[in-house]
C-alpha positions as CSV (number, residue, x, y, z in Angstrom):
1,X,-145.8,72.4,-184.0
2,X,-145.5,69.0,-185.4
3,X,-144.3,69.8,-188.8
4,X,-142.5,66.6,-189.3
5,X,-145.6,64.9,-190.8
6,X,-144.6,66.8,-193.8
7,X,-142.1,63.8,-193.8
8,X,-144.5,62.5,-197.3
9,X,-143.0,65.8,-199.0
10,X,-139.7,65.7,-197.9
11,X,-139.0,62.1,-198.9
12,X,-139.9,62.8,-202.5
13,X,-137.3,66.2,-202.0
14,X,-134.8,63.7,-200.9
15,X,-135.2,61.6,-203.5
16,X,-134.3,63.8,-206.3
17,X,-131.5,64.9,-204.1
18,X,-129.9,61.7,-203.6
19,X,-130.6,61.5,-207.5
20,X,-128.7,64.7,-208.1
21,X,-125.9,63.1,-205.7
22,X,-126.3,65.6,-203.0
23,X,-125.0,64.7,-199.7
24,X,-123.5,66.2,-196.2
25,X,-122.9,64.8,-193.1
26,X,-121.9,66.4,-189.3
27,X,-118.3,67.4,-188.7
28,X,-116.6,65.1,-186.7
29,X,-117.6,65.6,-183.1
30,X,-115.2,66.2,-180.7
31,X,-114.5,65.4,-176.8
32,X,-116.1,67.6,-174.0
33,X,-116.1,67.2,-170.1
34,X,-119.7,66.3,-168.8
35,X,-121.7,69.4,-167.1
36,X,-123.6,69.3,-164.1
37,X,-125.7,71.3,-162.5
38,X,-125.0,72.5,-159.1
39,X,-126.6,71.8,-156.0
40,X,-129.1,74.6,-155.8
41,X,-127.5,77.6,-153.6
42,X,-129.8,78.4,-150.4
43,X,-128.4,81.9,-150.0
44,X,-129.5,83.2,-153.6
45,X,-133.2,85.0,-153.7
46,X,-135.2,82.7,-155.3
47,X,-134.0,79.7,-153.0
48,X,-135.3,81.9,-150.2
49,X,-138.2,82.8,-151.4
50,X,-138.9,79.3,-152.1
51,X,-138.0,78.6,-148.5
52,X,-140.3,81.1,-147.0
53,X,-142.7,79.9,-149.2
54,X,-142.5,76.0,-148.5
55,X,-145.0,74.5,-145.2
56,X,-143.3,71.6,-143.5
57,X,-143.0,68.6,-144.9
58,X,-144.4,69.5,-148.6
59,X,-142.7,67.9,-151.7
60,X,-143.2,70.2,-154.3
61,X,-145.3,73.1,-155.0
62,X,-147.2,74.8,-158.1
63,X,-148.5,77.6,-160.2
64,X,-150.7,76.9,-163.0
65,X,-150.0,79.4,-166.0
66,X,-152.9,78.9,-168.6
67,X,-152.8,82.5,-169.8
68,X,-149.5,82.9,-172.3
69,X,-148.5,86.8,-171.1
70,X,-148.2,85.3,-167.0
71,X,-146.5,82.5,-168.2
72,X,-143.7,84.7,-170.1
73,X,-143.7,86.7,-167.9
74,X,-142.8,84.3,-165.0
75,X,-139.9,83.3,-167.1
76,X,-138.8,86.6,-167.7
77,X,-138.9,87.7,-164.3
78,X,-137.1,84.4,-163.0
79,X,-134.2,85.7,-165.6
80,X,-134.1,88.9,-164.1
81,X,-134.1,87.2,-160.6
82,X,-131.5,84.6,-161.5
83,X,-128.0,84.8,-159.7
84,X,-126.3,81.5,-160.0
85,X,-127.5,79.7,-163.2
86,X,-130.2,79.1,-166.4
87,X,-131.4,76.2,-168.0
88,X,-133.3,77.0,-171.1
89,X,-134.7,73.8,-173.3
90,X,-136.7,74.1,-176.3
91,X,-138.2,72.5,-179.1
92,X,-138.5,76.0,-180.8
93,X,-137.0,78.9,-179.7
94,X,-138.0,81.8,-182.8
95,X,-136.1,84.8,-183.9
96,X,-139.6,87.0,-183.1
97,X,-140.5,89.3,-180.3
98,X,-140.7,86.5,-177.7
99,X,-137.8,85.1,-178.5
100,X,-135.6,88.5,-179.0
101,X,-136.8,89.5,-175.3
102,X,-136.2,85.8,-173.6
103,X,-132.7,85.9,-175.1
104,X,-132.0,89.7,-174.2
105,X,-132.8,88.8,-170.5
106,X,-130.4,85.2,-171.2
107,X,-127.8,88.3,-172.1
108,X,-129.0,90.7,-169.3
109,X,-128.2,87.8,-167.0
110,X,-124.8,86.1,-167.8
111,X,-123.7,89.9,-168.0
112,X,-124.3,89.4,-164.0
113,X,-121.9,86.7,-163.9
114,X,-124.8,83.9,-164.1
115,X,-124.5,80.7,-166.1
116,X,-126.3,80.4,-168.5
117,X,-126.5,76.9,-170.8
118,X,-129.3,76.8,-173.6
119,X,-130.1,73.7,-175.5
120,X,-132.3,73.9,-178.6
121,X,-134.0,71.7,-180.6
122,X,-132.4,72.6,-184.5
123,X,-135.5,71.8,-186.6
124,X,-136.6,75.0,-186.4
125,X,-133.5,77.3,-186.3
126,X,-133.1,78.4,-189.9
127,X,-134.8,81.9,-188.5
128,X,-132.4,81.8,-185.3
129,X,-129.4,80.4,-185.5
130,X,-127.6,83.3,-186.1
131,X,-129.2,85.4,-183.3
132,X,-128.3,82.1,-181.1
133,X,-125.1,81.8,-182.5
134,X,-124.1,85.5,-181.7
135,X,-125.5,84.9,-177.6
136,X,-123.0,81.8,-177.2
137,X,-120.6,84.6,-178.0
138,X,-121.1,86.3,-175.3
139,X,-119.3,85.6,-171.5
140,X,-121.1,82.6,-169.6
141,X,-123.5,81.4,-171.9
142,X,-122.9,78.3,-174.0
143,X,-125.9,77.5,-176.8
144,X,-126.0,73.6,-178.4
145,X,-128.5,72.4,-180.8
146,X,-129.9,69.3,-180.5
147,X,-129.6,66.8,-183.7
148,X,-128.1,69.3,-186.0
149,X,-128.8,69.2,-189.9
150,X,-124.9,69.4,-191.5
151,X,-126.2,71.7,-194.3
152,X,-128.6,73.3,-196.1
153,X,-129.5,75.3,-193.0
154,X,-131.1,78.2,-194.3
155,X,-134.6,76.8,-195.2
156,X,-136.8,73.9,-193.4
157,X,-136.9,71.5,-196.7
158,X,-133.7,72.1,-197.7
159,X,-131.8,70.5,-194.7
160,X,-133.4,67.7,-195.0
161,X,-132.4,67.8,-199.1
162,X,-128.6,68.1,-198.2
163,X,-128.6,64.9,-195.9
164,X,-131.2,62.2,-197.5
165,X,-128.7,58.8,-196.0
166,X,-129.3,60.3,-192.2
167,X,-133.5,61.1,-192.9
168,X,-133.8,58.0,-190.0
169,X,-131.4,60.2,-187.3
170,X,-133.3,63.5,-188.5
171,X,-136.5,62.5,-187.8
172,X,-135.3,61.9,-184.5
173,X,-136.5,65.5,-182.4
174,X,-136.6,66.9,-179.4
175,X,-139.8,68.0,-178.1
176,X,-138.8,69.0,-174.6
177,X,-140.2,72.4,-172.7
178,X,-137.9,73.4,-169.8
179,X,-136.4,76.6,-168.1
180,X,-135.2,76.3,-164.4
181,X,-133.4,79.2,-162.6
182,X,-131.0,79.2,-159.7
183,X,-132.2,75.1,-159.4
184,X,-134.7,76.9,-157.2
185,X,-137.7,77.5,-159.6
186,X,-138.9,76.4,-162.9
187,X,-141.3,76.7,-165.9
188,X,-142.8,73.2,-166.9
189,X,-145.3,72.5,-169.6
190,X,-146.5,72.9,-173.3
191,X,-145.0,76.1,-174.3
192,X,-142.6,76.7,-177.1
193,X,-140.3,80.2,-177.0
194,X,-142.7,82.0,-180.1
195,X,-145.1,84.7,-180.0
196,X,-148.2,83.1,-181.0
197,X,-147.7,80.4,-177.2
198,X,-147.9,83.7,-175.6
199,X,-151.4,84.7,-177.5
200,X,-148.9,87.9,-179.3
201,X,-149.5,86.7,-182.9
202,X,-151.6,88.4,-185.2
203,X,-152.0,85.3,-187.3
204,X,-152.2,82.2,-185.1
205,X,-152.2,81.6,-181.1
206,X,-152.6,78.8,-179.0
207,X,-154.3,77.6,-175.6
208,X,-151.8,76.2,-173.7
209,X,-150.5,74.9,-170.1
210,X,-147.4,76.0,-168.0
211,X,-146.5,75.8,-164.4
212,X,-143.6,77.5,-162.1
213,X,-142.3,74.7,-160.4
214,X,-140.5,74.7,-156.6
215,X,-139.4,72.0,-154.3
216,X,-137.9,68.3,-154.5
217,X,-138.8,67.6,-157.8
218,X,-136.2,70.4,-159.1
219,X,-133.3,68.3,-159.2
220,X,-135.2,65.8,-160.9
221,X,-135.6,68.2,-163.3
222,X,-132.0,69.4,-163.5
223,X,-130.9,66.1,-163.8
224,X,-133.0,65.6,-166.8
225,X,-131.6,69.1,-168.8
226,X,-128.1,67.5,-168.1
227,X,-128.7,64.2,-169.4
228,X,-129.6,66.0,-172.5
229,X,-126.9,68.8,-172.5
230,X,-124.4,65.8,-172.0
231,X,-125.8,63.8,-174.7
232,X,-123.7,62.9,-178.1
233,X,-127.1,64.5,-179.7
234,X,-126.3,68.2,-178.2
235,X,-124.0,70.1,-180.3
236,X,-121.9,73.2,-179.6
237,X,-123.8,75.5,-181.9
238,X,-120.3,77.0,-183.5
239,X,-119.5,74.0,-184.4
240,X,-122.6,74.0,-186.6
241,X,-123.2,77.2,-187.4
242,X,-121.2,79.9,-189.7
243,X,-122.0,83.3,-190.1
244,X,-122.8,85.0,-193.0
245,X,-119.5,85.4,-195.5
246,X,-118.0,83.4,-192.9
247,X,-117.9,85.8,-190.0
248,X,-118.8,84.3,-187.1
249,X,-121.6,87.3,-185.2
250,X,-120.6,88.6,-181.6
251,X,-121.8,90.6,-178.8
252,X,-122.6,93.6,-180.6
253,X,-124.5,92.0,-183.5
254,X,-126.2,90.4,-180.9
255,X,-126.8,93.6,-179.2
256,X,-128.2,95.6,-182.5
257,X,-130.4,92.6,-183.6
258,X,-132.4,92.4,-180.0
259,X,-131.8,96.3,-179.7
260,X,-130.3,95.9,-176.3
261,X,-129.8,99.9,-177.0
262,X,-133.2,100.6,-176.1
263,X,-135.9,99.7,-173.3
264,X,-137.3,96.3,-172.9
265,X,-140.5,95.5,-174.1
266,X,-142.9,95.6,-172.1
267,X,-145.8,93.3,-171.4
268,X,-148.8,94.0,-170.9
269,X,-150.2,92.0,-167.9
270,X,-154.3,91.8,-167.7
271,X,-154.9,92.3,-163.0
272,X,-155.9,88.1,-162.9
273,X,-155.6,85.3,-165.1
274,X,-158.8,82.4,-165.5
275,X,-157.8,80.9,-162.1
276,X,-158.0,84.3,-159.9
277,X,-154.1,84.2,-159.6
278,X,-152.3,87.8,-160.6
279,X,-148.7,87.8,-161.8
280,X,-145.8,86.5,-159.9
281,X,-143.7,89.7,-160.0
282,X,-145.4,91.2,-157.0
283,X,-145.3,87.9,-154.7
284,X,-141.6,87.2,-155.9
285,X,-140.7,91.0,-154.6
286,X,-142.8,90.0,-151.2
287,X,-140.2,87.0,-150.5
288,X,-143.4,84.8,-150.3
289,X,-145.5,82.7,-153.2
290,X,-149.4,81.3,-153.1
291,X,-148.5,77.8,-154.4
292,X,-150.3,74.9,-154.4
293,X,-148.5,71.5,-152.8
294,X,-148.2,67.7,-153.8
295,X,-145.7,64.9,-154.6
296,X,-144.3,65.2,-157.5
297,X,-142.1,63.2,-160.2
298,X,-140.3,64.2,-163.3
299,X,-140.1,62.2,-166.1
300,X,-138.6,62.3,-169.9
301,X,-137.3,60.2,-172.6
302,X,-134.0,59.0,-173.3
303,X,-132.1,61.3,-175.4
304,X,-131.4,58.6,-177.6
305,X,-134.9,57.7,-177.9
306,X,-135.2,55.9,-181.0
307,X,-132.0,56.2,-182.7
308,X,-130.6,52.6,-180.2
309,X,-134.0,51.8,-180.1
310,X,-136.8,50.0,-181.8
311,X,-140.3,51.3,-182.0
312,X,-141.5,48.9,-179.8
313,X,-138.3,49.3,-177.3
314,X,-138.6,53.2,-177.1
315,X,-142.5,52.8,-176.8
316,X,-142.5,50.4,-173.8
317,X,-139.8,53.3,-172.1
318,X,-141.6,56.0,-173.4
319,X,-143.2,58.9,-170.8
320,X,-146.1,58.0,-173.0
321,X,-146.2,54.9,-171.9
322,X,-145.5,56.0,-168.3
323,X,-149.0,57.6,-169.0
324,X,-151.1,55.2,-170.3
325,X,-150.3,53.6,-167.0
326,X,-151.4,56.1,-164.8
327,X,-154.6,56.7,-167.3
328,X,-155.1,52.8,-166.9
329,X,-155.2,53.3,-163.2
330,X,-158.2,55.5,-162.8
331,X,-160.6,53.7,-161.1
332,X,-163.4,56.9,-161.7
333,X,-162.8,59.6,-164.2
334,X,-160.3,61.1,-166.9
335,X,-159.8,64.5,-168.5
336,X,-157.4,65.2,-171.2
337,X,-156.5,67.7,-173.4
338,X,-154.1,66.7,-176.2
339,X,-153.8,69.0,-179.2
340,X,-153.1,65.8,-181.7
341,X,-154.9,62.9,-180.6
342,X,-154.1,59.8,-182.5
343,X,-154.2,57.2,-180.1
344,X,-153.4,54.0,-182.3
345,X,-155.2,50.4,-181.6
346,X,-153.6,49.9,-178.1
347,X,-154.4,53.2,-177.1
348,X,-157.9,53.1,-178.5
349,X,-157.9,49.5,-176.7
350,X,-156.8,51.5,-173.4
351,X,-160.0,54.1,-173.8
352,X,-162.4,51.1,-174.2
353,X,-161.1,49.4,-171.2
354,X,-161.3,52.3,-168.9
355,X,-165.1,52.5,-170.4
356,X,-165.6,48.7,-169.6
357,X,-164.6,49.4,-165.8
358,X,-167.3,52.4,-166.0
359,X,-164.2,55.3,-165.8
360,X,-165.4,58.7,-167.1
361,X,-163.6,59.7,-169.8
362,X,-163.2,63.1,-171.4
363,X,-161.6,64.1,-173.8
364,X,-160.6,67.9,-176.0
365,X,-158.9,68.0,-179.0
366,X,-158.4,70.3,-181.9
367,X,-161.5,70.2,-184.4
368,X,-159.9,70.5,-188.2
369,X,-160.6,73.9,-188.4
370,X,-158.3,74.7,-185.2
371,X,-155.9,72.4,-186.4
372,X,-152.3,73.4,-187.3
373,X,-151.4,69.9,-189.1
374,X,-154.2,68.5,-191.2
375,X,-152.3,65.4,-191.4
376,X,-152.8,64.6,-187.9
377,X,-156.0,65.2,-188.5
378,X,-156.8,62.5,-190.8
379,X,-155.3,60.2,-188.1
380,X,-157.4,61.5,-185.6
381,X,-160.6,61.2,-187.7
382,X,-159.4,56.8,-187.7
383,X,-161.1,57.0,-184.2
384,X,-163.3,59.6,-183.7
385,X,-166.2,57.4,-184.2
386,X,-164.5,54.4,-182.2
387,X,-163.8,56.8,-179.7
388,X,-167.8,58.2,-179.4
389,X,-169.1,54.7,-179.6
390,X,-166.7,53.7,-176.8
391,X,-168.5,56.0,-174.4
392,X,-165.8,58.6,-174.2
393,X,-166.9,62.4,-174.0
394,X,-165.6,64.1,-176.8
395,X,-164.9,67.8,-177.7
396,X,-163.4,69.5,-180.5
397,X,-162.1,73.5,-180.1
398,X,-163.5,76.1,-182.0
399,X,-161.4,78.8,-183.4
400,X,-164.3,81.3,-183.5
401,X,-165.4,80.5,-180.2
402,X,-162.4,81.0,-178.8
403,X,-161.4,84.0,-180.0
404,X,-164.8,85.2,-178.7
405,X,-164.4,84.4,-175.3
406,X,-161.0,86.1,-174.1
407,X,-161.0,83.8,-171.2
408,X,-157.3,82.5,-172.0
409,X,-156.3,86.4,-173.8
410,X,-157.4,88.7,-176.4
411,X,-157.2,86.7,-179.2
412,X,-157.9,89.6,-181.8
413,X,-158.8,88.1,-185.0
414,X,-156.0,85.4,-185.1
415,X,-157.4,81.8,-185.4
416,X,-157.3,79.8,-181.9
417,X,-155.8,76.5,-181.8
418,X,-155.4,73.9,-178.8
419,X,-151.6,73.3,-177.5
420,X,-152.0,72.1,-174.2
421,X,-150.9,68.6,-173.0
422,X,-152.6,67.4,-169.9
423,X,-154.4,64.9,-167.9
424,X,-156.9,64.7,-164.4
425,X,-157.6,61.8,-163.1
426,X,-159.6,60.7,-160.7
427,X,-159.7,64.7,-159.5
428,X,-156.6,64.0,-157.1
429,X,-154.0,63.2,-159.8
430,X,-152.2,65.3,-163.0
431,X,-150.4,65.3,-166.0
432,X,-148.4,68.3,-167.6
433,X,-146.2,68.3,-169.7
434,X,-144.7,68.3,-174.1
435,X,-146.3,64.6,-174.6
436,X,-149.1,64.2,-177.2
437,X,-151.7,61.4,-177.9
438,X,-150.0,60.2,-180.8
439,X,-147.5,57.9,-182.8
440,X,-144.3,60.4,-182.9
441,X,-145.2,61.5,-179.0
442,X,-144.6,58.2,-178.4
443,X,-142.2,56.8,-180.7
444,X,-140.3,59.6,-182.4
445,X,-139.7,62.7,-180.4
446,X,-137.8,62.9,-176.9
447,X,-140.9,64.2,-174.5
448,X,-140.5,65.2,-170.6
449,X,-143.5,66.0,-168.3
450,X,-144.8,66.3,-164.5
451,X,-147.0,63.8,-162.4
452,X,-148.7,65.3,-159.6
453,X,-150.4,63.7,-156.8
454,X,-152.7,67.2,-155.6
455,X,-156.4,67.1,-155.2
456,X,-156.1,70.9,-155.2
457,X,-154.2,71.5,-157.9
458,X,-156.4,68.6,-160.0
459,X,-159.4,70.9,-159.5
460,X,-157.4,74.2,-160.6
461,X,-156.6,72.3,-163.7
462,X,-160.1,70.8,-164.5
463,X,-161.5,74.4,-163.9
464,X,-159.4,75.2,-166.8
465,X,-160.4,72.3,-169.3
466,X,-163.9,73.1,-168.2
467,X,-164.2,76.4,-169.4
468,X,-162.2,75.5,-172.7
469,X,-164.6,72.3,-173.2
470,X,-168.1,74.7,-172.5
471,X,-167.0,77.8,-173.5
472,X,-164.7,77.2,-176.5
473,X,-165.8,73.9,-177.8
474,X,-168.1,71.6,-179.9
475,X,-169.4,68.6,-178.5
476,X,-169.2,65.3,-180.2
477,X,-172.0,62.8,-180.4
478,X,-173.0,60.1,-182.9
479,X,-176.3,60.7,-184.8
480,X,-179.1,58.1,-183.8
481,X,-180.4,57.0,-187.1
482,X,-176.8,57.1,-189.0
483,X,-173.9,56.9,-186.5
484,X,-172.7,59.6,-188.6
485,X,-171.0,62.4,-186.3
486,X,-172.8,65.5,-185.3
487,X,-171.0,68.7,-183.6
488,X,-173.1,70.4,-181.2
489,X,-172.9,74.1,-179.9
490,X,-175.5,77.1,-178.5
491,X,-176.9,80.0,-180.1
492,X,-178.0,82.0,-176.8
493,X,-180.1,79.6,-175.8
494,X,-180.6,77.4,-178.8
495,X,-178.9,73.9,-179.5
496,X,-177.3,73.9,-182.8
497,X,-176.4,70.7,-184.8
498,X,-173.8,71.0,-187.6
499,X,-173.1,67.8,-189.8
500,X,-169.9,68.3,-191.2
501,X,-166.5,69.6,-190.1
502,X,-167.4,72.5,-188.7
503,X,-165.7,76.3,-189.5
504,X,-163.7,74.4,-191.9
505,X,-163.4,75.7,-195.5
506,X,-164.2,73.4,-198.6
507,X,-160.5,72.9,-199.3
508,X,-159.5,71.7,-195.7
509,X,-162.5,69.5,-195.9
510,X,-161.3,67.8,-199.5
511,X,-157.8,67.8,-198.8
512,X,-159.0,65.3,-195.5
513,X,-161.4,63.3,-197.1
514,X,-158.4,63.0,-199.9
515,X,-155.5,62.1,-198.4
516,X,-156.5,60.3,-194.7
517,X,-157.0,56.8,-196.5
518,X,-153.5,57.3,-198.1
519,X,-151.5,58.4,-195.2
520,X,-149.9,55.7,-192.8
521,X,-150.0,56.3,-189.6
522,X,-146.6,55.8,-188.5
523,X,-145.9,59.7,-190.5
524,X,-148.4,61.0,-188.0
């Protein structure tokens, strides 16, 4: 989610509450010794199964997870597997089913004597932070929140209401997706910790992109959850949070809110996900994985990205930028999938070079219909026309389609949005990771992500952008006597042409046409 564009409402909220004279600010913090992560221990499971898994000489190896039940599931087994330590780091980790049964198998583990250190983003806690508040209690597991809001913390608006001087700090947020167990094995990519990542909402679920992660881009990765666990950002969550009347909740509230009483639930696993790979559990009790190898770096923001910085400062350091570069190095073809794609005047300057030097570019987004912020939207809509004219190929999800076609999970009759953050290029070269194509991706929020050098695993993940472009998709193109956009799909075997916005309903349409002129970019 990207809710923080709601930034137009919550200035006029501020407003009146600086009027009113309301005003908090962060307890002072206090001194704590810097944690590392330990070298990874050969002799636990995981770090042999890695082993056994690993040909000479490889880098790193990987599993792409685009269906959302394998993908919680690899994390959930990786719990259950851990022996020596967990590093969980999230933008949003929700007080719902997914995130009761990933913080009941945190419990299950650091009941087995394992570490276990989880760092959270606190935009989105007002629904968790009790349920995290009562895990810290419990024996070797410590919970921080990154950025904390002082006060106001039991609604979204209001936090932001109790603290209108420090709106500059709070608009500061992490958007970092990261889970490594045992320093042997991790989960990298677009996922937050919510039901509707993992296609289990009845109202809203998103395509998305993981990977399980091995090899000698794992300390990279470790070193990058430290920087942020050691930051001044990352709070000790008691020191924020207070219980209800004051009490603060332990282990057995813990317990009775996730029902540790009763069986875990279980989930249900389809026998092969859109790439012919099954789930991990089976190859993980083997002692052997199928992975895929390449080299490998890890990259991610500053934890302090902007609050020393300036925009321009923390957009020339930015993994954004570290993108645009690789992107600007394709000397033949690019495919990307960003769920908010707002890519400003250099960025739009970037796509039209690559089009100059005859580099095939394609590109799927989320069509207004699919999308969850309407705000980004309008920003979108800037270059959508640019963007067509430019050359690029250009695809816009379809909520209906999606839901039809199951490929990425049963849907049901939730609305089907696009989440996933990646890039091929050239077919040999890939991108995952939390980044989007847009101004707070680049400027605002802290991002991390994965460049691969793997020819196989490039063709793995174009597989899957090629089903969500042809299956799930509308395809863009610029009308020949008005240069006004047209969407294109099939009905069997029939071409359809739609002129306007399609699937969306007269209200979304308005309220786009209404505000995008208004809205600067920069709120995106």
């Amino acid at each position: 989610m990207n809710a923080l564009v709601r930034l137009l409402r919550i200035a006029l909220l501020c407003a009146l509450a600086a009027g009113l004279g309301a005003c908090g600010s962060l307890p002072p913090a206090k001194e704590r010794p810097a944690e590392h992560a330990a070298p990874a221990d050969p002799s636990t499971m995981l770090a042999k199964i890695v082993a056994a898994s690993t040909p000479p000489d490889e880098h790193s190896g990987f599993r792409l997870m685009p269906l959302g039940v394998y993908s919680l599931d690899a994390r959930i087994q990786l719990a259950q597997r851990a022996e020596r330590s967990l590093v969980v780091q999230y933008y949003q980790l929700e007080n719902d089913a997914v995130g009761r049964l990933l913080m009941r198998s945190l419990r299950e583990a650091a009941a087995r004597g394992v570490k276990v250190r989880v760092l959270v983003d606190d935009l989105y806690t007002a629904k968790s932070q009790h349920l995290l508040l009562a895990l810290s209690q419990t024996p070797n597991v410590d919970v921080r929140l990154f950025n904390p809001f002082c006060c106001g913390r039991d609604g979204f608006f209001s936090r932001f209401v109790a603290s209108p001087h420090e709106i500059y700090r709070l608009n500061h947020r992490m958007h970092n997706k990261l889970f490594i167990a045992d320093g042997a094995m991790a989960v990298v990519g677009g996922r937050n910790i919510a039901d509707e990542y993992f296609v289990l909402s009845e109202a809203q679920n998103f395509i998305d992109m993981d990977a399980v992660v091995v090899g000698k881009v794992l300390p990279q990765l470790e070193a990058i959850f430290d920087a942020y666990w050691n930051s001044e950002q990352a709070w000790p969550i008691e020191d924020i949070v207070r219980g209800e009347g004051g009490r603060t909740p332990g282990v057995e509230d813990f317990d009775a809110w996730v029902g540790m009483a009763a069986p875990p639930p279980k989930i249900v696993l389809p026998p092969a996900d859109i790439l012919g790979y099954g789930p991990i559990a089976e190859e993980l009790d083997g002692g052997r994985m199928g992975l895929l190898w390449g080299w490998a770096y890890a990259v991610a923001d500053p934890p302090t990205k902007p609050t020393t910085m300036t925009a321009d400062e923390a957009l020339a350091t930015s993994v954004t930028m570290r993108m645009w570069t690789i992107l600007l190095g394709a000397k033949n073809e690019v495919q990307m999938t960003s769920p908010y794609l707002v890519p400003g005047d250099k960025g739009m300057a970037a796509f039209e070079d690559l089009a100059q030097r005859k580099v095939k570019v394609v590109l799927l987004t989320n069509s207004l219909a699919a999308n969850d912020e309407p705000l980004v939207h309008t920003g979108y809509v800037r270059y959508r026309q640019r963007l067509l004219r430019s050359g690029a190929d250009l695809y816009e999800l379809s909520p209906e389609r999606t839901t039809a076609s199951k490929r990425f999970g049963s849907f049901g009759t939730s609305l089907g949005r696009l989440h996933a953050k990646t890039a091929a290029i050239d077919r040999t070269r890939l991108l995952i990771g939390s980044a989007n194509l847009d101004p707070r991706s680049a400027t605002q929020n802290t991002e991390m992500g994965v460049l691969i050098d793997s020819p196989q695993l490039a063709r793995e993940l174009l597989r899957v952008i090629n089903v969500s472009r042809v299956q799930n998709s509308y395809r863009l193109r610029l009308a020949k006597d008005t240069g006004a956009v047209e969407w294109l799909t099939t009905d069997g075997e029939k071409e359809v042409v739609l002129t306007s916005e399609p699937e969306a309903t007269f209200f979304q349409r308005f309220y786009n046409r209404l505000i995008a002129p208004i809205v600067p970019e920069m709120l995106l």
